[in-house]
C-alpha positions as CSV (number, residue, x, y, z in Angstrom):
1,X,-5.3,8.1,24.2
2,X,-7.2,5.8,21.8
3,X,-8.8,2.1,23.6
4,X,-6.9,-0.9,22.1
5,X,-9.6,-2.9,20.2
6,X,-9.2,-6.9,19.9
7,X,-10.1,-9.5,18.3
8,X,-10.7,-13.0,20.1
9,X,-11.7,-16.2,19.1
10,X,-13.3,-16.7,23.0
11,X,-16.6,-16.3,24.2
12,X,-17.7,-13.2,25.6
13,X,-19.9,-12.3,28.3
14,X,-20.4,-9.9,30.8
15,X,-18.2,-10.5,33.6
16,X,-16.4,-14.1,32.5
17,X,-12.4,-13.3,32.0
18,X,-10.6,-14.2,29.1
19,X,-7.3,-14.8,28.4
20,X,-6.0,-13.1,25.6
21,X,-3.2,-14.3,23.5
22,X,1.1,-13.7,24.1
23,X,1.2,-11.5,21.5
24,X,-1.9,-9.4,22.4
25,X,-0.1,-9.7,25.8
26,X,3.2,-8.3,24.2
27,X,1.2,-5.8,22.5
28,X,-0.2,-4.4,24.8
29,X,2.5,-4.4,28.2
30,X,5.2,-3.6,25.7
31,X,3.8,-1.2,22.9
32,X,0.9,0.3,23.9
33,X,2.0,0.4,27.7
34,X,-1.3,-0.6,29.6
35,X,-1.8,-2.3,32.6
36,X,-4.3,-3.8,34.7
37,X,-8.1,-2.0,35.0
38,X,-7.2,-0.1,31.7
39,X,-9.8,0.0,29.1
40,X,-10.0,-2.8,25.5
41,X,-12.8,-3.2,23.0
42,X,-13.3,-6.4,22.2
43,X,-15.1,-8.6,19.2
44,X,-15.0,-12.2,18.4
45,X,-17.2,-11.9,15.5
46,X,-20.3,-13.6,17.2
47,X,-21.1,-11.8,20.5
48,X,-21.0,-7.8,19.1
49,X,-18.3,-5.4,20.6
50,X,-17.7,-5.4,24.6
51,X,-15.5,-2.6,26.7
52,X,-13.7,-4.7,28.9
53,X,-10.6,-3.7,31.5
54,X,-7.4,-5.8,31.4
55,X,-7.7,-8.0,34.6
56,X,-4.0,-9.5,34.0
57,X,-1.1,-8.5,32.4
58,X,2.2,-10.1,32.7
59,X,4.7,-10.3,29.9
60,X,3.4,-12.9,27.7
61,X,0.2,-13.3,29.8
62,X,-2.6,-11.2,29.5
63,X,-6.5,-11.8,30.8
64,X,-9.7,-9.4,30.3
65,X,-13.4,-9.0,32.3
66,X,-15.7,-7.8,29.5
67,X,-17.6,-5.7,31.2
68,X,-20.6,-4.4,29.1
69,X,-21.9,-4.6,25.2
70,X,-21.6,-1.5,23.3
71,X,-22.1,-3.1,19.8
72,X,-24.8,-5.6,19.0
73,X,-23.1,-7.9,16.3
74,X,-23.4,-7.6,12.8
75,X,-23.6,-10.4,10.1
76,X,-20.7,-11.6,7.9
77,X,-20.9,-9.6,4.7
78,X,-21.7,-11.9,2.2
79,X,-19.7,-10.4,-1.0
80,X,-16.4,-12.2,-1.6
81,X,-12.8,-10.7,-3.4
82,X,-11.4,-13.6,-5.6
83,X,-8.3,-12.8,-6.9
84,X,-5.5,-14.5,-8.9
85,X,-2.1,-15.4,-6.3
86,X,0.6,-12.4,-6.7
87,X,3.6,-11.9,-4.9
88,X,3.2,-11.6,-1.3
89,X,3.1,-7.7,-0.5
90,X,0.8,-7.5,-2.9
91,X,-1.7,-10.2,-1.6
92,X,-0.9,-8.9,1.7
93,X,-2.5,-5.4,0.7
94,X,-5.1,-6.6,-1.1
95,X,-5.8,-8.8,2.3
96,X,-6.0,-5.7,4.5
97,X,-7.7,-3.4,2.0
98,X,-10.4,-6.0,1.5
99,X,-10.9,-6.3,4.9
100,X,-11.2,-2.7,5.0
101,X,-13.8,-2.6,2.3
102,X,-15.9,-4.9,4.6
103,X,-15.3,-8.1,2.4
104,X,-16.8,-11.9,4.0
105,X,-14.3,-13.5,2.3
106,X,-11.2,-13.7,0.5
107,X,-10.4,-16.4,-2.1
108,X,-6.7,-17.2,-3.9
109,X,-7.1,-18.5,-7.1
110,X,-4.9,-20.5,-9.5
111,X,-4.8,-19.6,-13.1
112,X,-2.5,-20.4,-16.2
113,X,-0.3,-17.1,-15.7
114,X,-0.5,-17.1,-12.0
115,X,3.3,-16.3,-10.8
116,X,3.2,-18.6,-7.5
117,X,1.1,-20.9,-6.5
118,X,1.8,-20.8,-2.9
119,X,-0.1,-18.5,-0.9
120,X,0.4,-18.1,3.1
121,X,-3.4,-18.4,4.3
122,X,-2.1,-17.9,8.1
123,X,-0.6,-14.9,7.1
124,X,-3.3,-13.3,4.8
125,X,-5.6,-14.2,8.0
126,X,-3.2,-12.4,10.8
127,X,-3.2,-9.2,8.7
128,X,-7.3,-9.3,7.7
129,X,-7.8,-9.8,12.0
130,X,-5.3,-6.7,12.0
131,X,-7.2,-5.0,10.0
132,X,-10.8,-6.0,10.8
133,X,-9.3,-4.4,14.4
134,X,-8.1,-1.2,13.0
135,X,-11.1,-0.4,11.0
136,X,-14.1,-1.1,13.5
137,X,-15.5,-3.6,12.0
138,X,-16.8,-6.6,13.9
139,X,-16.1,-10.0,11.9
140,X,-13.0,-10.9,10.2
141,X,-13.1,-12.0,6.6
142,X,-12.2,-15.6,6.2
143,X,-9.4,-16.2,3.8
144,X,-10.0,-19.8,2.0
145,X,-7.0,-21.5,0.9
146,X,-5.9,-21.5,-2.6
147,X,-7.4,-23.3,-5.7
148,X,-7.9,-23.5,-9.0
149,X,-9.7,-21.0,-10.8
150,X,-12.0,-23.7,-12.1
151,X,-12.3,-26.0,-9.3
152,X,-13.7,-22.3,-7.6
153,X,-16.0,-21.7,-10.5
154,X,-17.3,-25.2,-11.1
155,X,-18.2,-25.2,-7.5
156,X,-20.1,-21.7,-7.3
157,X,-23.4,-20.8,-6.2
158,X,-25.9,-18.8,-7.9
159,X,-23.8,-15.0,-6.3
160,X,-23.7,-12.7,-9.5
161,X,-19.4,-12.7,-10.3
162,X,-18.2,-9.9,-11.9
163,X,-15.1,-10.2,-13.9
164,X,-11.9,-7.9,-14.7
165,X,-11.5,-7.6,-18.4
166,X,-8.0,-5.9,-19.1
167,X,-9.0,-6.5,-23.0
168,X,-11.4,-4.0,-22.3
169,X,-14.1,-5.7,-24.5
170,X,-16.9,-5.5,-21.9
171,X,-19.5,-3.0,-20.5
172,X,-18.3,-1.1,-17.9
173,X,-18.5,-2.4,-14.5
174,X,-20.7,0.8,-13.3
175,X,-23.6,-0.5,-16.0
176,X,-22.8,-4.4,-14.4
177,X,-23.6,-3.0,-11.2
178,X,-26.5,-1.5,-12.1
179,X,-28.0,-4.4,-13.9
180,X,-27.7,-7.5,-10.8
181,X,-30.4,-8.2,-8.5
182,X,-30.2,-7.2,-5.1
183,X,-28.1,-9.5,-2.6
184,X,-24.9,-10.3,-2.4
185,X,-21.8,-10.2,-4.9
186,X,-18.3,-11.2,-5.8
187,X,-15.5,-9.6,-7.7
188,X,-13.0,-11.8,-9.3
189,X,-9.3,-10.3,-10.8
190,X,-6.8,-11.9,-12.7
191,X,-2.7,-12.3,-12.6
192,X,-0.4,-9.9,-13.6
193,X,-0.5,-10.4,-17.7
194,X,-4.4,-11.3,-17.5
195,X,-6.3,-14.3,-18.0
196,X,-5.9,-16.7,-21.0
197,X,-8.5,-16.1,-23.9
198,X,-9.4,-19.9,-22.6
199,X,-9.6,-18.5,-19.1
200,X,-11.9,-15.2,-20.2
201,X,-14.2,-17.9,-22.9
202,X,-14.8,-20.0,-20.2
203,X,-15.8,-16.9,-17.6
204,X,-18.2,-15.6,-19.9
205,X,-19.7,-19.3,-20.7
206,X,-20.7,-19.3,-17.2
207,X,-24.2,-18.0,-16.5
208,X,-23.6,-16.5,-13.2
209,X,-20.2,-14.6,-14.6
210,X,-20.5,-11.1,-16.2
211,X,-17.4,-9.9,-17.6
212,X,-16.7,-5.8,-17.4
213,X,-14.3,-3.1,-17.8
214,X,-11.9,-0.9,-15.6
215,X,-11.7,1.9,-17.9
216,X,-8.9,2.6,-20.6
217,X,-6.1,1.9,-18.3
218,X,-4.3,-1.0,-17.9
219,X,-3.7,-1.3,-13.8
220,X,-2.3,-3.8,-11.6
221,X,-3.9,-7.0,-9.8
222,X,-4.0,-4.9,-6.7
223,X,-5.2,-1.5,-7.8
224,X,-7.9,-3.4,-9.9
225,X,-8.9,-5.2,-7.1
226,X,-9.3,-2.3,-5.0
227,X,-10.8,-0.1,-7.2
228,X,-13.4,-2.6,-8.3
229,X,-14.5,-3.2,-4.5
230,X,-14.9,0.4,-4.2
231,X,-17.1,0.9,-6.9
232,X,-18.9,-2.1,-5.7
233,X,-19.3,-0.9,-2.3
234,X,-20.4,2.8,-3.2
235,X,-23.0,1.0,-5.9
236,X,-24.4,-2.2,-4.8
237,X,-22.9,-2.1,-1.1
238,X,-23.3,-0.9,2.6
239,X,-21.7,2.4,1.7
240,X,-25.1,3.1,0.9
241,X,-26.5,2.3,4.7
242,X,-27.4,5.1,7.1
């Protein structure tokens, strides 16, 4: 039987009970059927990974004694997934894959053929936590809230961006990669439809912005999200850490 593993935005420390939240509580007494002096992993993204027993459990009421560290804690990756607003499964699975993919953070943007511009930052956080959880990582991406593409750009930092060209008039991202400086990164991906030539001119006037290509298929927002982060990861990334 796999050990529930939590996230919680409390302090932990060996011996100090927490209280966990309803829906942890729920989670746990209801699905997952545990009790009292069963096992949990927990993280809060500051204080690495404790095992910890359930002290408490009553149906919306939950507590835990963390009880040793097993995990020192790891920094919050510092590579970023910005990506025009889609519907909402589809920024809901680009959420949890990004988390999976071990993304810091997650930025909406706003551009000219965007299809909403409302996007649920609670809920694109609720599913990353799930995620970050499921996947054994130990920090949660922060999702930012939404904004326009160049409010984002005209306050960016020096992080190399790499842009998805569906014209497929740029290099290919695998030569990008190859060509930034070590550090950290950040992958940007337009609406369904693409960015305006506007959009894409001003991208490529920007000196920290190289624009590349997929490959000669045309994919979705989400599948070109994905697959750029992989390529990222497996390239420039911690997929290459021991």
């Amino acid at each position: 039987m796999s050990t529930p593993r939590l996230y919680l935005d409390q302090p932990l420390a060996e011996g100090a009970e927490v209280p966990a939240t309803a829906g942890q509580a729920h989670y746990l007494g209801g699905v997952m059927r545990r009790g009292p002096g069963d096992a949990v992993l927990l993280f809060n993204g500051r204080d690495g990974e404790w095992a910890a027993s359930i002290a408490a459990l009553r149906k919306d009421r939950c507590s835990f004694r963390p009880e040793r560290q097993v995990r020192p804690q790891e920094p919050l990756p510092g590579c970023r997934l910005l990506v025009a607003a889609v519907k909402r499964d589809a920024m809901d699975w680009m959420a949890e894959k990004a988390t999976e993919l071990g993304i810091g953070l997650i930025q909406p943007v706003l551009t000219r053929r965007s299809i909403t511009d409302k996007v649920n930052t609670a809920r694109l956080s609720n599913i990353a936590q799930e995620a970050a959880e499921q996947c054994g990582r130990l920090t949660v991406p922060r999702v930012a809230p939404a904004a326009p593409l160049h409010a984002v750009l005209d306050a960016w930092d020096a992080t190399p961006l790499l842009v998805g060209d569906e014209r497929r008039e740029s290099p290919p991202l695998t030569a990008a990669v190859r060509a930034m400086p070590a550090g950290p990164w950040a992958w940007l991906v337009g609406p369904e439809g693409g960015f305006e030539r506007a959009e894409l001119d001003d991208l490529r006037r920007r000196a920290f912005v190289s624009t590349v290509s997929l490959g000669p298929r045309i994919l979705r927002a989400e599948t070109a999200a994905v697959a750029g982060l992989a390529v990222l990861q497996a390239l420039a990334g911690d997929w290459n850490r021991v």
